[in-house]
C-alpha positions in Angstrom: 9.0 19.8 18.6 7.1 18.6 15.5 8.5 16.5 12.8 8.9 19.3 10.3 10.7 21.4 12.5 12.8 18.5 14.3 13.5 17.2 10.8 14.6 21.1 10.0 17.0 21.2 12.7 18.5 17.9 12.1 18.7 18.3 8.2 20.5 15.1 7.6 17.3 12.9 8.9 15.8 10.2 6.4 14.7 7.2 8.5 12.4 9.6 11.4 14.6 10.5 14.4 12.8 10.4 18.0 10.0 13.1 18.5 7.0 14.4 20.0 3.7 13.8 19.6 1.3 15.8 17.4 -1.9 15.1 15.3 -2.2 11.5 13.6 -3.6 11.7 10.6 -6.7 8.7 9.6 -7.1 8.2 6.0 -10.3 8.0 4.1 -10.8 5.3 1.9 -9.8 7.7 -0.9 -6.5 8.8 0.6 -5.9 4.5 0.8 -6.8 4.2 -2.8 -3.9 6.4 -3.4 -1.4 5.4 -1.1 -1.9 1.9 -1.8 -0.6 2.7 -5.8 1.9 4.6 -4.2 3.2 1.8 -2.3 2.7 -0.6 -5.2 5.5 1.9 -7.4 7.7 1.5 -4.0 7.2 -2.3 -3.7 7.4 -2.5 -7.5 11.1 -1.1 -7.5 12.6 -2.9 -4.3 11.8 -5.8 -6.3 13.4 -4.9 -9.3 16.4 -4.0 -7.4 16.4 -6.9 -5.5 16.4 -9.1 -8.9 19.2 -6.5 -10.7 21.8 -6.1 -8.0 24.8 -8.2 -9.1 29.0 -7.7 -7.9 30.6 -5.0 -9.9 27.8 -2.5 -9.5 27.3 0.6 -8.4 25.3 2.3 -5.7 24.7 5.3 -8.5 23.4 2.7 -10.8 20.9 1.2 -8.6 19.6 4.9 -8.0 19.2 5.6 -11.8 17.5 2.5 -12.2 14.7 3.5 -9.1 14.6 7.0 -10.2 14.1 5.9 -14.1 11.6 3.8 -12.9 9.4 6.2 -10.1 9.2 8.9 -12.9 7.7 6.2 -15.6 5.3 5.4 -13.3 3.9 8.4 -12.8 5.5 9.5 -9.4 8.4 11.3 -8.4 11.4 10.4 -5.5 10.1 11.0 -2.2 13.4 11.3 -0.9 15.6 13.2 -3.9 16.1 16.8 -2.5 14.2 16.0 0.6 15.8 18.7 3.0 18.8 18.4 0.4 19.6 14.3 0.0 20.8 14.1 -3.5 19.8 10.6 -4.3 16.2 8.8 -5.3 17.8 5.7 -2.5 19.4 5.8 0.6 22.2 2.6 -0.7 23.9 1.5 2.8 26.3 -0.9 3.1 27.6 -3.2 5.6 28.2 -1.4 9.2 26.6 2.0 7.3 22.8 1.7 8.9 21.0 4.4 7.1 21.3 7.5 4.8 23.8 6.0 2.7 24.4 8.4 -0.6 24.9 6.4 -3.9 27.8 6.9 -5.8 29.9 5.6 -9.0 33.0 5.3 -6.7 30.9 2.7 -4.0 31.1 -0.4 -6.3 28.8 -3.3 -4.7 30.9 -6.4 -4.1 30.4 -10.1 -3.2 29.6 -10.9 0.6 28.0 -6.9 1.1 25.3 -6.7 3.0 23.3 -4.2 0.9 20.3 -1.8 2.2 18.4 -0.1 -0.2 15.5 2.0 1.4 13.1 4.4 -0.9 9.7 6.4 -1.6 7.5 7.5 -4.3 5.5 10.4 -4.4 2.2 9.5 -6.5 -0.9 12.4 -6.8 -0.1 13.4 -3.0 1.4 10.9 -1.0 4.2 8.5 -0.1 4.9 5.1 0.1 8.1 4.3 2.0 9.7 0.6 2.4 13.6 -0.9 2.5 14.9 -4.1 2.2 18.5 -5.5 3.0 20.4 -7.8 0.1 23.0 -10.6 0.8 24.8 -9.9 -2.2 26.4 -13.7 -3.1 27.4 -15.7 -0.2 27.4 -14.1 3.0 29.1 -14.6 5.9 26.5 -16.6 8.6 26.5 -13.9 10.9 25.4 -11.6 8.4 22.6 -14.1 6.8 21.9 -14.4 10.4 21.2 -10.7 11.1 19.1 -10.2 7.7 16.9 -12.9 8.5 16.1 -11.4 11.9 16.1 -8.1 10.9 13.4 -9.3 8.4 11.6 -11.5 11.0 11.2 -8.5 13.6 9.8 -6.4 11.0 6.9 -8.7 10.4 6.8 -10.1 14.4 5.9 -6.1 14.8 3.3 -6.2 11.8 1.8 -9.0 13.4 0.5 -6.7 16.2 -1.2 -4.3 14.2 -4.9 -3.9 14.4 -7.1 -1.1 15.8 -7.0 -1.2 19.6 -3.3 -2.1 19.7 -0.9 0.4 20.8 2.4 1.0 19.3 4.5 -0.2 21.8 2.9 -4.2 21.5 5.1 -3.9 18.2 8.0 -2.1 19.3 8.0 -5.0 22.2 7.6 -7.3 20.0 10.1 -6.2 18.0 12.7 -5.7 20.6 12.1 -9.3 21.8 13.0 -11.3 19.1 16.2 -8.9 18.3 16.9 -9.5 21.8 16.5 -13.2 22.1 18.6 -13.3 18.6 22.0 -11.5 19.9 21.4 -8.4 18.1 20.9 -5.0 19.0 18.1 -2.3 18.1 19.2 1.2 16.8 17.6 3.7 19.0 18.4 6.7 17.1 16.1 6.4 14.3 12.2 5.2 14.5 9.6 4.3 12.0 6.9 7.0 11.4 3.4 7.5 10.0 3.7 7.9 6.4 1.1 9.7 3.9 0.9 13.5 2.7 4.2 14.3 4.1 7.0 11.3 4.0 7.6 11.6 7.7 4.2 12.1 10.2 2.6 11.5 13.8 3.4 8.9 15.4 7.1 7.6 15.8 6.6 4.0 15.4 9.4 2.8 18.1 11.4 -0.5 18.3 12.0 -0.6 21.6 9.9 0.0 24.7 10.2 3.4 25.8 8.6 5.9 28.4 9.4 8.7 26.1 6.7 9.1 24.2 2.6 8.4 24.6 1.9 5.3 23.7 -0.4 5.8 21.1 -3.7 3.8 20.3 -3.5 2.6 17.0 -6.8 3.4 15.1 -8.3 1.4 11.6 -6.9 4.5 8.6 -3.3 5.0 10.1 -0.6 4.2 7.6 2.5 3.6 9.5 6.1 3.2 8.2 7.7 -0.2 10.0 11.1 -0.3 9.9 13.2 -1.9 12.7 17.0 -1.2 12.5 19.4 -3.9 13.9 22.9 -3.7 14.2 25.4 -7.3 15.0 27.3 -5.0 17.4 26.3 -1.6 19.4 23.6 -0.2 19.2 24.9 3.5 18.9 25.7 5.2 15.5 27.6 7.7 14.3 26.9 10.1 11.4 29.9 10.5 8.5 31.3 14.0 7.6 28.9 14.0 4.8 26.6 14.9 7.1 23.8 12.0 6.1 25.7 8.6 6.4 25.1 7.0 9.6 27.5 3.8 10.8 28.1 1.9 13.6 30.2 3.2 16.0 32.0 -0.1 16.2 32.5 -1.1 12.6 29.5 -3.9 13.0 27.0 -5.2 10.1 23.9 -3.5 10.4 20.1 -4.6 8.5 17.2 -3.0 7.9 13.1 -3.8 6.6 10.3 -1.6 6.7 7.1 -1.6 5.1 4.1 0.9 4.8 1.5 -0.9 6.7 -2.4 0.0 7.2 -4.0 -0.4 10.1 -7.3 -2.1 9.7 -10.7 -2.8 12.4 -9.3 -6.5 12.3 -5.7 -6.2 11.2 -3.3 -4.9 8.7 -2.3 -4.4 5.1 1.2 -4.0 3.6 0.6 -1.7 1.4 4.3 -1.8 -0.1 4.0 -5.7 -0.2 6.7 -7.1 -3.1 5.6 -10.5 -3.5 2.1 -9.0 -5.0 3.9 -6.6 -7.9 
């Protein structure tokens, strides 16, 4: 089954669930161009969220802020009305790991541990990235769990380069979750990213036999995102039909970043600390 018509069948789907293999799309140095300002807009709001989100808050006002702010510009929400989500964000909070719908009623308070993951659509493609917010003081557990969650994402980024193959990062990735306590969300992967918000390949966390492990080749623009939780790994999705949680009320983190894959390397395209 393809992404479009796995992501059809499971309509509430943001982060990419598990799927087969189908064509991988290399960019040209055009397409880069692009997806490279796209990421920039992405980048360019995480940042200002980051620097914004204060106790008292809503979830709906963060999402007028990034909307406000994707339209001026130039782009448009890659995820608002993308197979119905309602928002501009996916805003989860504390044991909710992805898909969260903002709202005036879910007021941010001091100690959450904050995910904020969204896209712009900029003359044809997507740039995708999330980051996770201690909002105040924290408890250490849940500094603890940001800080790996934000370590795995980069000790899978370190194995990027043509030649690689996709599961050196998800190893690498499910090692240091591993060796940290934590636990690895299996139910939602990272994905190639570009024309359509979700493409060929799933970009695992974990080792798996499920799919090919694909050769990564220079022109691929992936969508990193490792998905941690403090507790089990297994999730359950809320009536609304998009919130997923932790099936045992645990904290759960989240990073991703649109990455390039390069003849030597990599390039974070949605990197924050250059907007």
């Amino acid at each position: 089954m393809n992404i479009l018509s796995n992501l059809l069948s499971q309509p509430t789907k943001i982060a990419a669930p598990k799927r087969q293999r189908r064509g991988i799309e290399i960019k040209s140095p055009r397409e880069v161009e692009i997806m490279r300002q796209s990421a920039k807009i992405v980048a360019t709001v995480l940042k200002e969220i980051s620097e914004l989100v204060q106790p008292g808050m809503t979830t709906a006002d963060l999402d007028a802020h990034a909307e406000k702010r994707i339209r001026e510009m130039d782009a448009t929400p890659s995820f608002k009305g993308y197979h119905g989500f309602p928002a501009s964000i996916c805003s989860s909070i504390n044991n909710e790991v992805v898909h969260g719908i903002p709202s005036k009623k879910k007021v941010i308070r001091v100690g959450d541990v904050l995910k904020v993951d969204t896209g712009a659509y900029y003359q044809g493609y997507h740039g995708d990235s999330c980051i996770t917010i201690a909002v105040g003081e924290v408890t250490p557990e849940a500094a603890k769990l940001i800080r790996v969650a934000e370590e795995a994402l980069y000790k899978g980024i370190e194995q990027v380069k043509a030649g690689a193959y996709l599961l050196d990062l998800a190893g690498a990735i499910e090692d240091h979750v591993k060796a940290n306590g934590f636990s690895v969300v299996e139910d939602f992967t990272g994905h190639g990213v570009g024309r359509n918000l979700h493409e060929e390949p799933s970009v695992f966390n974990f080792r798996t036999r499920e799919m090919p492990n694909v050769k990564l080749r220079a022109g691929m623009t992936l969508a990193i995102e490792p998905i941690l939780n403090a507790g089990s790994k297994i999730t359950r999705t809320l009536s609304d039909k998009w919130t997923a949680v932790t099936v045992d009320n645990s904290l759960s983190a989240q990073f991703e970043h649109t990455v390039l894959v390069t003849e030597t390397g990599y390039e974070i395209l949605t990197d924050r600390s250059k907007v």
